[in-house]
C-alpha positions in Angstrom: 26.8 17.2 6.3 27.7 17.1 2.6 31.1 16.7 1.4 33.4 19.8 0.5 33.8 19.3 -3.4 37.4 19.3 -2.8 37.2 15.7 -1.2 35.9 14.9 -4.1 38.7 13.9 -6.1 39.1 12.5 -10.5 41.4 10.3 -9.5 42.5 10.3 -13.1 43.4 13.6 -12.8 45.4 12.8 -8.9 47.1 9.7 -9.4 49.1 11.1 -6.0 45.7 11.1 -4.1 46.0 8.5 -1.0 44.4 5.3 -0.6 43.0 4.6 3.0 43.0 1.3 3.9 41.9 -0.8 6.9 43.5 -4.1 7.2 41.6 -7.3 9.0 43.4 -10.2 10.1 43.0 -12.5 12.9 46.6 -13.5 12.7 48.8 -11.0 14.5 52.0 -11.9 12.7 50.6 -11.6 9.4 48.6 -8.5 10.3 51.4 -7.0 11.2 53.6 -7.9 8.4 50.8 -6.7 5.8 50.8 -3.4 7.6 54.4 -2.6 7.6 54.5 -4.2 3.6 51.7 -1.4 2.7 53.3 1.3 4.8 55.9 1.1 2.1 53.9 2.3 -0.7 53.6 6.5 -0.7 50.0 5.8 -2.4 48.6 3.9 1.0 47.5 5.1 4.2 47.1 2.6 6.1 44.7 4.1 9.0 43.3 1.3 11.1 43.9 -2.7 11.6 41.7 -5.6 13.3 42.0 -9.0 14.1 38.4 -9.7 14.6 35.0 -8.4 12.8 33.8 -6.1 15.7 37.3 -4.4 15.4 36.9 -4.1 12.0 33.5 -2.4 12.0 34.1 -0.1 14.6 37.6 0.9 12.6 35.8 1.5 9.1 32.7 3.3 10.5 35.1 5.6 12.6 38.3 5.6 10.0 36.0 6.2 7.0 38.4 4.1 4.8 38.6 3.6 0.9 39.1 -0.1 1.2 39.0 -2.5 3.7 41.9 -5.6 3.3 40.1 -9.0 4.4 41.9 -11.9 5.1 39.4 -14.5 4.3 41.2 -17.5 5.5 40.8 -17.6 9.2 41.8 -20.0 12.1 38.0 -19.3 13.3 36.6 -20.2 9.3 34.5 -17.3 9.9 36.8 -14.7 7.3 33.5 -14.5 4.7 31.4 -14.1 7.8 33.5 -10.8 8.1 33.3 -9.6 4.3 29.5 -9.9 4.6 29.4 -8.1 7.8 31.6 -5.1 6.3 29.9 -5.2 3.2 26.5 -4.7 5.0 27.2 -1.6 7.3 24.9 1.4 7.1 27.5 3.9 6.1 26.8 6.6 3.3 29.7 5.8 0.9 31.0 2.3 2.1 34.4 1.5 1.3 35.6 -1.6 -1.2 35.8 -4.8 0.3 38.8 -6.5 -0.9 39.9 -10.3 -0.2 43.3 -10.0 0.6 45.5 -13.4 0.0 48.7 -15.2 -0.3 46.9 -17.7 -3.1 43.6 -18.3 -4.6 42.6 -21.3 -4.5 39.6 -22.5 -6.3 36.3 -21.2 -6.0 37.7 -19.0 -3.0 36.5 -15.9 -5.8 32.9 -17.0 -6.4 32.4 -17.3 -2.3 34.0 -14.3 -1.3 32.3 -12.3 -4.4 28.7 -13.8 -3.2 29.8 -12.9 0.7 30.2 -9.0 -0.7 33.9 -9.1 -1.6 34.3 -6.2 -4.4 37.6 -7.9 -5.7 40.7 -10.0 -4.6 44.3 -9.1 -4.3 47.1 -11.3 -3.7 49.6 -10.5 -0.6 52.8 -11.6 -2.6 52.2 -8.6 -4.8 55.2 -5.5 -4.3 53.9 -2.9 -2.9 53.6 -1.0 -6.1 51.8 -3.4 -7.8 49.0 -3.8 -5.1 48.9 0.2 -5.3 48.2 -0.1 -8.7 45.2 -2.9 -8.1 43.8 -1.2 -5.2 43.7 2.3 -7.2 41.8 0.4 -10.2 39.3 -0.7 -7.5 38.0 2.4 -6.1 38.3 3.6 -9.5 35.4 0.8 -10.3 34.0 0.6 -6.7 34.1 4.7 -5.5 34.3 6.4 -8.6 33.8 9.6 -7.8 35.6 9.7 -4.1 39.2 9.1 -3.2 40.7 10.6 0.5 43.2 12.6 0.3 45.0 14.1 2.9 45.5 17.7 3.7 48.7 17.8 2.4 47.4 16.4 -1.4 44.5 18.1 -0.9 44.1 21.6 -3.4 41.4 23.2 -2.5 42.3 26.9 -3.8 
């Protein structure tokens, strides 16, 4: 079924349009705390969280996110196992694939980009400031599809 043109949103035109994000983590802590951090920010949605990459699939084929928040350093070393497996699914408009990190170390970029990472953020970013990154990647990634929920949504 094609998409009502008012989903289809210039986001230069709507910087108040909603970013929906999934966030994957294997570390419940820190999945947690990077959930809360992002709730914070009016201009994310956070609309689904995993800890491991089945999780994560089954949340962005049935969530239908914007970008999906990676945490590439795992306890299993398997986190760019995950960003290849997101960043293959069959889905019509796939969302970013983001790297999401306290620090990036050194040739941590090159792998995750090769995996099918779309960018990297850093976690000690304020909210605000990841916002702003996460909007300049679907901007480069989606560039002609933000969600927005009903309530942003003007449809006439």
């Amino acid at each position: 079924m094609p998409m009502p043109v008012c989903d289809l949103i210039d986001m230069d035109s709507n910087n108040d349009a909603r970013i929906r994000l999934v966030v994957v983590d294997d570390n419940d802590v820190a999945r947690s705390q990077s959930v809360a951090r992002l709730r914070k920010h009016p201009q994310l949605e956070v609309v689904g969280d995993a800890g491991d990459c089945w999780e994560a699939a089954q949340l962005t084929r049935s969530t239908h996110p914007d970008i999906v928040l990676i945490e590439i350093r795992r306890l299993d070393k398997r986190g760019l196992d995950v960003v290849a497996e997101l960043s293959s699914l069959d889905m019509g408009n796939r969302p970013a694939i983001v790297a999401y990190l306290e620090i990036l170390h050194r040739g941590e970029w090159p792998d995750a980009r090769a995996a099918g990472a779309d960018d990297v953020v850093l976690k000690e970013m304020p909210p605000e400031g990841v916002a702003r990154e996460l909007r300049r990647i679907v901007q480069r990634v989606r560039p002609t599809h933000l969600s927005v929920d009903a309530e942003t949504r003007d449809c006439g």
